[in-house]
Every structure is written in structure tokens, then in C-alpha cells.
C-alpha positions as CSV (number, residue, x, y, z in Angstrom):
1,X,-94.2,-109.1,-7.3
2,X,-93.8,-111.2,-10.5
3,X,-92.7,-107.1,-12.4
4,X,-90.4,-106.5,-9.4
5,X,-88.5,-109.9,-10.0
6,X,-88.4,-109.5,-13.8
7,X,-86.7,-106.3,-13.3
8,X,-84.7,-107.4,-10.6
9,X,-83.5,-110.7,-11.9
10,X,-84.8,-111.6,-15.6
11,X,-82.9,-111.4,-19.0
12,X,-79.4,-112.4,-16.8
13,X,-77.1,-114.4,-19.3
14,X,-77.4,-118.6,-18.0
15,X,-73.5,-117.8,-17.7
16,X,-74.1,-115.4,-15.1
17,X,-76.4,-117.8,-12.9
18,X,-73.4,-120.0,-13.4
19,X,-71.2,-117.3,-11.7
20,X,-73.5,-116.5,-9.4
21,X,-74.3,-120.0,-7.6
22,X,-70.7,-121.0,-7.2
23,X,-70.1,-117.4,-5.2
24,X,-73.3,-118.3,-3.0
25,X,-72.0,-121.7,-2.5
26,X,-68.6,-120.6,-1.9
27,X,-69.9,-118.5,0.5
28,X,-72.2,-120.3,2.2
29,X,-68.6,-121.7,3.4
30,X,-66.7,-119.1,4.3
31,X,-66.4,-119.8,7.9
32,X,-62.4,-119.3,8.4
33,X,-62.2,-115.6,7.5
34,X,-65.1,-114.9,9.9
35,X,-64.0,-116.4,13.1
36,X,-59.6,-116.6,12.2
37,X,-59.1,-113.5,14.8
38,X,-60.9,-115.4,17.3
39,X,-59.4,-119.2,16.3
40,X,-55.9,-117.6,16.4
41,X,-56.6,-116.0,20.1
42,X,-58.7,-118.1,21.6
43,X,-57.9,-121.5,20.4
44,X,-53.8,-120.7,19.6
45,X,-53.1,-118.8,22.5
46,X,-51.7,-115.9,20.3
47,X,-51.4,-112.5,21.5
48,X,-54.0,-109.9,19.6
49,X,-50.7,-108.3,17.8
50,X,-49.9,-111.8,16.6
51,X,-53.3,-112.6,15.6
52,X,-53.2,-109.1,13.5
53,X,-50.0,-109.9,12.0
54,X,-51.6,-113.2,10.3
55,X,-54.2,-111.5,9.3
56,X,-52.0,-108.6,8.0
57,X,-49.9,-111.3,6.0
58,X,-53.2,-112.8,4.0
59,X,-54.1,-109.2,3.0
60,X,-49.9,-109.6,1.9
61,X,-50.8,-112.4,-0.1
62,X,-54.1,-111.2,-1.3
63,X,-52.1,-107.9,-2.7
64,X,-49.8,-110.0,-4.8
65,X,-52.6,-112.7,-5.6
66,X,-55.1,-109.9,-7.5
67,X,-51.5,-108.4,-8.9
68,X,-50.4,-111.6,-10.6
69,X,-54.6,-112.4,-10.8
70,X,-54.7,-109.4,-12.7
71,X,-52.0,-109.9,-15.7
72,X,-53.1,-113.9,-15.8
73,X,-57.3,-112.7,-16.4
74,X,-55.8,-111.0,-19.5
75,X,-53.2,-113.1,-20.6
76,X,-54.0,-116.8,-20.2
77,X,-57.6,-116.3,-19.0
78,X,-60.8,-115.6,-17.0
79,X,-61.5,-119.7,-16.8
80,X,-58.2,-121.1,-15.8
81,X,-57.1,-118.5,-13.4
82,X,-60.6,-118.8,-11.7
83,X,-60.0,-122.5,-11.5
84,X,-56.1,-122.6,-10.3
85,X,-57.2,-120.0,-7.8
86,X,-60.0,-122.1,-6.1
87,X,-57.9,-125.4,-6.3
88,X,-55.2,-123.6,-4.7
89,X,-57.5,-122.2,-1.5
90,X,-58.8,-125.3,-0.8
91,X,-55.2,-126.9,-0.3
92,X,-54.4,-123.8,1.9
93,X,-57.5,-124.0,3.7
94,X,-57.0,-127.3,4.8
95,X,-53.3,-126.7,5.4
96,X,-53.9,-123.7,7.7
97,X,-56.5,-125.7,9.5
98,X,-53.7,-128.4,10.7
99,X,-51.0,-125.7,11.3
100,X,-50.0,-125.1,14.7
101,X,-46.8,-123.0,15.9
102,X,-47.0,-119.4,14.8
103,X,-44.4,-119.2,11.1
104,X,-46.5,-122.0,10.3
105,X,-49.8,-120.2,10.7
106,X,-48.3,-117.2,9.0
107,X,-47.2,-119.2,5.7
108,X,-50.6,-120.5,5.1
109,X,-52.7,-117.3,6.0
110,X,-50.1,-115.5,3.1
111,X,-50.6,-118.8,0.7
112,X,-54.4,-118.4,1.4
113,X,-54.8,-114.7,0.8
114,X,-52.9,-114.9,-2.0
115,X,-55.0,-117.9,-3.8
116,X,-58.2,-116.6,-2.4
117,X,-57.9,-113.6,-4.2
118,X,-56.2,-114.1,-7.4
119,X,-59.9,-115.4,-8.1
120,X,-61.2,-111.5,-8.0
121,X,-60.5,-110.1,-11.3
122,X,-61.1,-112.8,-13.2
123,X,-64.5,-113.1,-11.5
124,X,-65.3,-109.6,-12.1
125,X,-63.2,-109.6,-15.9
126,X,-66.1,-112.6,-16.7
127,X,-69.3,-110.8,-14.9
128,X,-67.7,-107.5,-17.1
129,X,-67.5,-110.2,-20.3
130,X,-71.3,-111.8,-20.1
131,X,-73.3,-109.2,-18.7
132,X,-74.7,-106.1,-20.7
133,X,-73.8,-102.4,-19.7
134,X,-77.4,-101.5,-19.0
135,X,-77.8,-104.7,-16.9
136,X,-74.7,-104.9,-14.9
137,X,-76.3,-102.5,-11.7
138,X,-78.8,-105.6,-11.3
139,X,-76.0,-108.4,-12.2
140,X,-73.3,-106.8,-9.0
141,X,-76.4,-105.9,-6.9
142,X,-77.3,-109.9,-7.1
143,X,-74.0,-111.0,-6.8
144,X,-73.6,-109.0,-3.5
145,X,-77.0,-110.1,-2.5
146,X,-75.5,-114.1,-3.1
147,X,-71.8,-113.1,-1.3
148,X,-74.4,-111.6,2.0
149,X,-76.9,-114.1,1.9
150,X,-74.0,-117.1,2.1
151,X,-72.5,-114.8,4.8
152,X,-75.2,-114.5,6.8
153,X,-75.9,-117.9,6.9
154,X,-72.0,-118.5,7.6
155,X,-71.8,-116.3,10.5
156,X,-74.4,-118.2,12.7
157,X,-73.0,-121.6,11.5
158,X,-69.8,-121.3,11.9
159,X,-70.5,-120.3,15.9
160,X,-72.1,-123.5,16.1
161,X,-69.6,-125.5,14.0
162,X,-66.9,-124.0,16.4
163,X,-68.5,-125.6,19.1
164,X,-67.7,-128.6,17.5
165,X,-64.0,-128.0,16.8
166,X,-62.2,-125.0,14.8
167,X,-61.1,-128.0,12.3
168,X,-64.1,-128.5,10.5
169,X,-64.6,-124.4,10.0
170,X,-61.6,-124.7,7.6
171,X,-63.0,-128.4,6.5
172,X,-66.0,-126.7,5.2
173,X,-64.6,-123.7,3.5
174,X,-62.6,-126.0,1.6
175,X,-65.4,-128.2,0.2
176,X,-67.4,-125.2,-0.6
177,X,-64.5,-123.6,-2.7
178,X,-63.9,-127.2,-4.3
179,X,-68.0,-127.3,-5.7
180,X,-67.7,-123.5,-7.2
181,X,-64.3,-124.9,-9.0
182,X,-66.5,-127.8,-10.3
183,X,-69.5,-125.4,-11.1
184,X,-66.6,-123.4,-13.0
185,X,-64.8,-126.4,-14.8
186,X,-68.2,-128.0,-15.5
187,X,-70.3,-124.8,-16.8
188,X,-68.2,-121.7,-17.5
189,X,-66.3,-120.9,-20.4
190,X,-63.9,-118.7,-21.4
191,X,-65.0,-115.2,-21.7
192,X,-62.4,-113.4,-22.4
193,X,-61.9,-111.7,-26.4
194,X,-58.3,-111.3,-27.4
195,X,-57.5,-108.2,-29.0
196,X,-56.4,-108.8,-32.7
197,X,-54.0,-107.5,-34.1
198,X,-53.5,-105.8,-37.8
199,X,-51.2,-109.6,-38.7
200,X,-54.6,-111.5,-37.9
201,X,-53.3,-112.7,-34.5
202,X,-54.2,-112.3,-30.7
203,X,-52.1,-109.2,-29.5
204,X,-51.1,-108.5,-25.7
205,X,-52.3,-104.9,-24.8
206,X,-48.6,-102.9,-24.5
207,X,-48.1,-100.8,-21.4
208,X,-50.4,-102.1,-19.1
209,X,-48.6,-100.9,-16.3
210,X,-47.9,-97.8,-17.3
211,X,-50.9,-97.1,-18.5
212,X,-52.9,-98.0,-14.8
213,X,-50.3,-95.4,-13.2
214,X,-50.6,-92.1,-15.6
215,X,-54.7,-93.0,-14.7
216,X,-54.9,-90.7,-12.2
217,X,-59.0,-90.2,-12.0
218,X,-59.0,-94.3,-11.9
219,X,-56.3,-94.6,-9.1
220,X,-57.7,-91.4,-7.2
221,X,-61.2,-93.7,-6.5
222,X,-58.8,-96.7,-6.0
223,X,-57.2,-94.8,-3.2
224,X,-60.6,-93.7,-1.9
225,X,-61.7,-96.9,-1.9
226,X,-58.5,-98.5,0.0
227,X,-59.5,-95.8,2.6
228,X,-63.2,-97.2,2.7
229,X,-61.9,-100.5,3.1
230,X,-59.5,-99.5,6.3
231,X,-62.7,-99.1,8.1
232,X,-65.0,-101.4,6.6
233,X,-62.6,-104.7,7.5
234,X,-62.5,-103.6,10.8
235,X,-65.7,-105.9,11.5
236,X,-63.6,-108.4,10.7
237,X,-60.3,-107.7,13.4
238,X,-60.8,-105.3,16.0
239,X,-64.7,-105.7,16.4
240,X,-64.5,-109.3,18.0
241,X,-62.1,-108.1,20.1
242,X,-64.3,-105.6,21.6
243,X,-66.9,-107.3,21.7
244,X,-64.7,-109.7,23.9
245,X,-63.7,-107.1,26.1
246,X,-67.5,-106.4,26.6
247,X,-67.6,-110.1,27.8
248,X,-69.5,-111.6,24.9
249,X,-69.0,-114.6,23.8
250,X,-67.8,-115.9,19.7
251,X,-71.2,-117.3,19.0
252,X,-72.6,-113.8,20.1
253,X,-70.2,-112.0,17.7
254,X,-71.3,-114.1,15.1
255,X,-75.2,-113.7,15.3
256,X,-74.4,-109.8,15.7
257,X,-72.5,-109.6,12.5
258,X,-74.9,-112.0,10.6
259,X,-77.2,-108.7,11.2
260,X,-75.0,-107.6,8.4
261,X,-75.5,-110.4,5.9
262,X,-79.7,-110.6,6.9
263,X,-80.3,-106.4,6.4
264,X,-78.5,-106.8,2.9
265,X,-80.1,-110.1,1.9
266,X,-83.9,-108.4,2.6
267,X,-82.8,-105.0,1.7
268,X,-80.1,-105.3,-1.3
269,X,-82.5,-106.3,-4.1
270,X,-84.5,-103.2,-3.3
271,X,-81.1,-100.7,-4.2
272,X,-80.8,-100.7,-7.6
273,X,-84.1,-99.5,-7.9
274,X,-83.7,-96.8,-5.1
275,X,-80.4,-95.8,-6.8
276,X,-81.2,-96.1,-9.9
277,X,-80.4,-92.4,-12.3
278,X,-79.0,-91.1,-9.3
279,X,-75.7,-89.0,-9.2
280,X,-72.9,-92.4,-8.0
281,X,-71.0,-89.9,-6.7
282,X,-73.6,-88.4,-4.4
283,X,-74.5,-91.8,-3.7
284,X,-71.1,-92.7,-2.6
285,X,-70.9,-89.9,-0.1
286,X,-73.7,-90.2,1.4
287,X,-72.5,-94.4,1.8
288,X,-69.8,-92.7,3.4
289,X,-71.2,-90.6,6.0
290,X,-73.4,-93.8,6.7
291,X,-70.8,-95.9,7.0
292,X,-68.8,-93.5,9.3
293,X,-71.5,-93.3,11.6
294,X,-71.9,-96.9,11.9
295,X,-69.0,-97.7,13.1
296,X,-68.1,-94.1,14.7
297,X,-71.3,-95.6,17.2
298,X,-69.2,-98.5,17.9
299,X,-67.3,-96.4,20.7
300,X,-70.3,-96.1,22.5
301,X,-71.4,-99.9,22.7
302,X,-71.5,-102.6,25.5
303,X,-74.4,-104.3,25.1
304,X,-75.1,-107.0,22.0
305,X,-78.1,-105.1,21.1
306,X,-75.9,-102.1,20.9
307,X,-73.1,-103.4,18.5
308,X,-76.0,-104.9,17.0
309,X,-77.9,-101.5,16.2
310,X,-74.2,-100.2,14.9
311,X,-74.2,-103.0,12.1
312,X,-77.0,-102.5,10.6
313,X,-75.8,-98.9,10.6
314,X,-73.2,-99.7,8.6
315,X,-74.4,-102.3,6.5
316,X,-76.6,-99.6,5.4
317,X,-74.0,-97.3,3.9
318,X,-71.7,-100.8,2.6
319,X,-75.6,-101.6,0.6
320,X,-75.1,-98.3,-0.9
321,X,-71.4,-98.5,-1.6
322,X,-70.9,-101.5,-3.4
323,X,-73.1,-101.6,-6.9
324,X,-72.0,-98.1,-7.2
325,X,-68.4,-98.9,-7.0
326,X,-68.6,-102.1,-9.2
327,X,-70.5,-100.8,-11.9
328,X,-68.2,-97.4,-11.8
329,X,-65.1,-99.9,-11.8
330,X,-66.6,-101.8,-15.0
331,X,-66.8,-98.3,-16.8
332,X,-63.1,-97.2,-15.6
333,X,-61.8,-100.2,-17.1
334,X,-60.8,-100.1,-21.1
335,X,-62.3,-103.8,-22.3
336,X,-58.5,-104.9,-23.1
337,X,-57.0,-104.4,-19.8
338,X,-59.8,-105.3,-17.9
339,X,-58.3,-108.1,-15.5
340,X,-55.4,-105.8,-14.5
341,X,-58.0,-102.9,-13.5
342,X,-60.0,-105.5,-11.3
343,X,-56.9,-106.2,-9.7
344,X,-55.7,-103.3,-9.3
345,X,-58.9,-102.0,-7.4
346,X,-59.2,-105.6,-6.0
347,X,-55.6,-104.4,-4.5
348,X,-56.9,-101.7,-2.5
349,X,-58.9,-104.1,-0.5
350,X,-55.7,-106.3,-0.1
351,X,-53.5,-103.7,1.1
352,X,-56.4,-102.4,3.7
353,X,-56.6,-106.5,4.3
354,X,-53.2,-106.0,5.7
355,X,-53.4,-102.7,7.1
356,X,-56.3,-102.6,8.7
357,X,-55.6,-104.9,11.4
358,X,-52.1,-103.7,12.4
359,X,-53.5,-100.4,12.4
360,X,-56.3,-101.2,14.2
361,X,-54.7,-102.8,16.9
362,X,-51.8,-99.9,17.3
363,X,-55.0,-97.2,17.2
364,X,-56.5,-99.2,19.9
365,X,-53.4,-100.2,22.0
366,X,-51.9,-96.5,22.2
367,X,-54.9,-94.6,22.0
368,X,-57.9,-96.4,23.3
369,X,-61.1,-98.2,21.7
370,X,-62.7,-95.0,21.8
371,X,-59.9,-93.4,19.9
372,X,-60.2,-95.8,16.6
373,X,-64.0,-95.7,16.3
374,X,-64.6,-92.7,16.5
375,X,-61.1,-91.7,13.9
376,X,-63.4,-94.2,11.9
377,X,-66.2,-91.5,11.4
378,X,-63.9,-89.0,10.9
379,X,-62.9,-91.0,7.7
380,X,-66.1,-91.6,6.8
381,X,-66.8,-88.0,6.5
382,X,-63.4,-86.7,4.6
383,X,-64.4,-89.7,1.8
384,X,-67.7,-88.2,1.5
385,X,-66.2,-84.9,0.7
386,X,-63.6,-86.3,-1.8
387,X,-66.5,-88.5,-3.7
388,X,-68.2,-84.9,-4.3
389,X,-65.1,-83.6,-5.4
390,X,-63.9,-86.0,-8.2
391,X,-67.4,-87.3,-9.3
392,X,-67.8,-85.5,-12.0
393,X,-64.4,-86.3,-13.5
394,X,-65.0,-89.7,-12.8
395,X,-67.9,-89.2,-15.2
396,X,-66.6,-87.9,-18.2
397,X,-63.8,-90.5,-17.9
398,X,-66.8,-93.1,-18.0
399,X,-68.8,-91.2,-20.8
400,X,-65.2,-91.3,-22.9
401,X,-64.9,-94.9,-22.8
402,X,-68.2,-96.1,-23.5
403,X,-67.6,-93.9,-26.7
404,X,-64.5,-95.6,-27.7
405,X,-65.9,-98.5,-27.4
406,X,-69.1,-98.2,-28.8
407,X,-69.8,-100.2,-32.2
408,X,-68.7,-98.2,-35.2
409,X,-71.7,-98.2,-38.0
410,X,-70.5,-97.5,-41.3
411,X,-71.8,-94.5,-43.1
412,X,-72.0,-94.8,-46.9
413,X,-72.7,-91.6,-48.5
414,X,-73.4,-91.7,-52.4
415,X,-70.7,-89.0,-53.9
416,X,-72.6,-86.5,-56.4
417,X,-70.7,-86.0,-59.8
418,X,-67.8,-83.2,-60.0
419,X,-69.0,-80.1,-61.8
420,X,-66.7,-81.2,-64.5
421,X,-68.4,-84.4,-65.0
422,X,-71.7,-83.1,-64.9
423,X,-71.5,-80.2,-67.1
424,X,-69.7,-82.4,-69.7
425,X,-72.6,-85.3,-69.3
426,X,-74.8,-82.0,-70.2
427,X,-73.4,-81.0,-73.5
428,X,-72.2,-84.0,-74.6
429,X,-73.8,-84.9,-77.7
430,X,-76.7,-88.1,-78.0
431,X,-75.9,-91.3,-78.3
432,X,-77.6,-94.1,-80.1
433,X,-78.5,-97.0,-78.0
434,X,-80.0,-99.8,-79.0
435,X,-83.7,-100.9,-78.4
436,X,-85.2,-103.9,-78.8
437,X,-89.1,-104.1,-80.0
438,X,-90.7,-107.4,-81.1
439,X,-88.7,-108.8,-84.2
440,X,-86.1,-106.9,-84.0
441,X,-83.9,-104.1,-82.8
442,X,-83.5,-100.4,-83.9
443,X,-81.6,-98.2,-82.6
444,X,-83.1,-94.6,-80.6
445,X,-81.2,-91.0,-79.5
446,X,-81.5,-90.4,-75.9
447,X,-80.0,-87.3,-75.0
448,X,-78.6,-86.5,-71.9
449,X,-81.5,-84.5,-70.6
450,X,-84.0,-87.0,-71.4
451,X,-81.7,-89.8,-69.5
């Protein structure tokens, strides 16, 4: 046991710990996000189309939050932006928690998302920044173990805080996100190294833009990843909802889904070992198909134990997803343009934040529940084809940038003479050099053999 934790968690930078206590904190909090489709339906009165259009407009202002995220991790830097982000969601959370009428709602969910997750590259940009290449499989596998464990423990109280009044849900996220900005301000540097220029000063990497869109191996697992995340957040809207049409009740949705923050917190310290010098690409297919299946089963439930058995599924194939896809993201990224990489993946999970929802609830209106779990798995399996596919390019990519960046070692080679030089150092006659013995000095011959 004491091996298994060394290789698991020892030699992490104290930086790192930092990091990693203010997201289990933070999360430990997270109550709105879990329970905002059922506050806005239940406790509003809004229609399930309304609901997903607030929830589509924070994925809106989560998609401009890692943009602008993004160019601020590289520009002004990892510390700040982390800390104006948190400051920021915890005057949105508390300002969506007193809104009432529906524009009102919708401002602050876009405000929220759009603080909430201009937090996300700079967070990964720092984790990139302290932790060494060999250890960062272990440093994003116990990140993610920290982001589940505070989840799971979220899920089943936020039920019970509900009970007591939808208020102190966004209450409690805010304090939460107001201790990991003091954990930051108090304990975290600045990470980030500015790129120098030939002048001796700080230079702003040219073409970042342009530069993330001629990437086309880096956007091609960005876009398989958006995909991912159209039927991964849908645990988040249409699942409650169908578990209400089953008849069960908030607090039963929320001990079902902590099922998905309990199987990772036992199981996720255990992956990087199962994984570990494994293809990522079969990996991610096979994460895929898991994940398909999971919720694919979902059409089929009625029963809490059921919807219970088709989380776990899942959660399965998202504890093989993610330290696959964070680690491969840390190699995509060239070290100077690493903030706007993070947030231009972190985008993909925006945009399905806002997509996912409406097209949930159109899937489900026109065609049936049935219908949009089971085009779920049908997802599920095209992705796993498509990881198969561009693995290997994804690969070299990766193997190409760990050589650029590798640490140049300076090779000094000792030139021999020209054949000029050397024949003339041959036949050039002796010459007398002087030697010194006891009282005196003489002078010798030393010919250019004998030297």
C-alpha cells in the first residue's frame, strides 16, 4: 500500500497540492450546476425549453469565457486570470441565486458560465507549468479524482441542502469558489515563462489564431471531443428530467448521479496504472463504446437502480476518457501558446455546454426519450472509430513537439588540424626553447616529432 501511494501520489510539486485542494474545495461546492435544471423547473415554474435555454446561454458564456481565458493565461497570466475568474463566479453565483423573472436568470447563467470557465486554461496552463511530462498522467488522474470526490459529496448534499431552500445551494458554491481564490492569492504563483525575445525582452507569440486553425490533427480531437461532450453533459439536462418522468424525486437524482462521483473516487487512482503504456488512442475508443453504452441503456430505465446501473456504466468509459485526453492535450500544445490551446479544447465543452441541452430537449420533444439515448450510443460508437483513425497522427504530432522542445546540449567537438597545417608543423624546422635546470637556463631543440 505505502509503493501504491508513492506511485500514485509522491514527488507532486507542493504547487500542485496547492492546485489541487482549491479544485476539491471548490468542488465540494458545486451544488448550482448539479440541481439548476431542476431549481429552474421546479422552483421557477419554467418550461423544460426555458430551463434548456439558460442552461444553453452559460455554455454561451463559458465559450467566450475559455476564448478570452485563453489569450489572458498567455498574456497577463495563469495567477491573475485564475483569481479574477473565481472573484467573478462568486458575485454571479450569488446574483443568480436572488434572480427571479426569466432575462434576469438568463444574464446571470451567461455571466456565470462565462467567469466559471475563463478559470480552465489557466488552471490547466499552471498544472502544464509545475508538473513534469512523465508525471502529468498521475497529476490530471488526481486532479479528476479531487473534481469527483467533491462531486460526489455535492450531489447528495445539495439534495439535502435543497430541502432547506434553493438559496443556500448558490450560497455555498460561492463561498467555496471564494476559499480556492484565497488558496490561489495566498499560495500560488505565477507560472507562466514569457518567451524572450532576440532584444532581451518578453515577446507575445505572433499568430496565435492562425496558427490554432491551420492545426488540423489538434482541432480534429477538439471536434471529437465536442462530440464526446454532447453526450456526456446530458447527465446534467435531460437525465433529471427523465428521471422525473419516471416519478423520482430530486434527492433520488442526486444520490443516483453521486454513483458517478463514488465509482471514480474508488476506482480513478487505480487508471493510470491500468493505462499506463497503452495505445491513448485505443484507450479512447474503447472510453467511447463504454460511454455509449452507458447512456444508450438509459432508454431502457425506470427504476432508480436502473439509471443507477447506467451511471456507473458510463462513468466507466468518462474514468477512461479523461487522463487520456488531458495528458494528450498537454502534448498538442506548443509551451508558448499553451493558455489559448486549453481554451480552445476547454471550448468544445462550452459549445456542447450550450448545445447539448437544446438538442437534447428538441431530440426528446420530436422524437421520443428512446430516440436520444439510444442516438447517444450511436455516437459513442462512430467516436470510437474516428479515435482509431487519427491516433496515430495524433502521435507523431506529439513525438514532434516534445522534440522541439527538448533541451538543446551543446556538442563541442575538438577540430583536427588542416592537412596544410599539419604537414607544415612536420617539416618545419626545430626550434630552440628555453629550459630551465637548477641555476640557470639553457636552451634545448625539440623537433616537431619529438613534441
Amino acid at each position: 500500500m505505502r509503493g501504491w501511494l508513492r506511485d500514485t501520489a509522491g514527488g507532486m510539486p507542493r504547487t500542485f497540492w496547492y492546485l489541487w485542494a482549491g479544485t476539491l474545495i471548490n468542488r465540494l461546492g458545486s451544488f448550482v450546476l448539479v440541481f439548476l435544471a431542476i431549481y429552474l423547473t421546479q422552483e421557477r415554474g419554467f418550461s423544460a425549453s426555458q430551463a434548456g435555454l439558460v442552461l444553453g446561454l452559460w455554455g454561451v458564456g463559458g465559450a467566450v469565457g475559455t476564448t478570452v481565458g485563453g489569450t489572458l493565461t498567455d498574456r497577463w497570466g495563469r495567477r491573475p486570470t485564475l483569481l479574477t475568474a473565481h472573484l467573478g463566479a462568486a458575485t454571479m453565483m450569488l446574483a443568480l441565486g436572488f434572480a427571479r423573472d426569466l432575462s434576469t436568470v438568463a444574464l446571470g447563467a451567461l455571466l456565470l458560465g462565462l467567469f466559471a470557465e475563463a478559470a480552465r486554461p489557466a488552471f490547466g496552463a499552471m498544472m502544464i507549468d509545475v508538473v513534469p511530462e512523465k508525471d502529468r498522467l498521475r497529476a490530471f488522474s488526481l486532479n479528476y479524482w479531487a473534481i469527483n470526490l467533491g462531486f460526489a459529496c455535492a450531489a447528495v448534499l445539495a439534495g439535502m441542502a435543497a430541502e432547506a431552500g434553493y438559496l443556500l445551494l448558490f450560497v455555498v458554491d460561492a463561498a467555496t469558489t471564494l476559499v480556492t481564490a484565497l488558496i490561489i492569492f495566498l499560495k500560488v504563483g505565477e507560472t507562466r515563462r514569457p518567451v524572450v525575445a532576440a532584444t532581451g525582452r518578453p515577446a507575445a507569440p505572433a499568430g496565435a489564431l492562425r496558427t490554432i486553425l491551420t492545426d488540423r490533427i489538434f482541432l480534429g480531437f477538439v471536434a471529437l471531443n465536442l462530440f464526446s461532450a454532447l453526450v456526456f453533459l446530458q447527465h446534467i439536462s435531460m437525465l433529471p428530467i427523465a428521471m422525473g418522468d419516471s416519478g423520482l424525486s430530486p434527492a433520488t437524482y442526486g444520490s443516483v448521479i453521486a454513483l458517478n462521483g463514488v465509482l471514480i473516487v474508488v476506482g480513478q487512482l487505480f487508471v493510470p496504472r491500468l493505462i499506463k503504456g497503452r495505445s491513448r488512442s485505443h484507450v479512447l475508443a474503447l472510453a467511447a463504446v463504454v460511454m455509449g453504452v452507458g447512456f444508450g441503456l438509459t432508454a431502457f430505465a425506470g427504476t432508480a437502480w436502473f439509471y443507477g446501473l447506467t451511471v456507473l456504466i458510463w462513468t466507466v468509459g468518462e474514468m477512461l476518457n479523461s487522463p487520456s485526453n488531458a495528458t494528450l492535450i498537454a502534448e498538442l500544445s506548443p509551451a508558448e501558446l499553451r493558455g489559448r490551446y486549453q481554451g480552445a479544447f476547454s471550448l468544445s465543452w462550452q459549445v456542447a455546454g450550450a448545445a447539448a441541452p437544446v438538442l437534447g430537449g428538441l431530440v426528446r420533444e420530436q422524437a421520443g426519450n428512446t430516440a436520444l439515448w439510444l442516438g447517444c450510443a450511436v455516437i459513442g460508437g462512430l467516436m470510437a472509430v474516428a479515435h482509431l483513425v487519427s491516433g496515430p497522427a495524433r502521435e507523431r504530432r506529439a513525438a514532434a513537439l516534445r522534440t522541439a522542445t527538448a533541451p538543446v546540449v551543446p556538442v563541442v567537438a575538438l577540430q583536427p588540424p588542416a592537412p596544410e597545417a599539419g604537414e607544415a608543423a612536420a617539416t618545419a624546422p626545430a626550434e630552440p626553447v628555453p629550459a630551465t635546470t637548477g641555476g640557470g637556463t639553457r636552451t634545448t631543440t625539440v623537433t616537431a616529432d619529438e613534441a
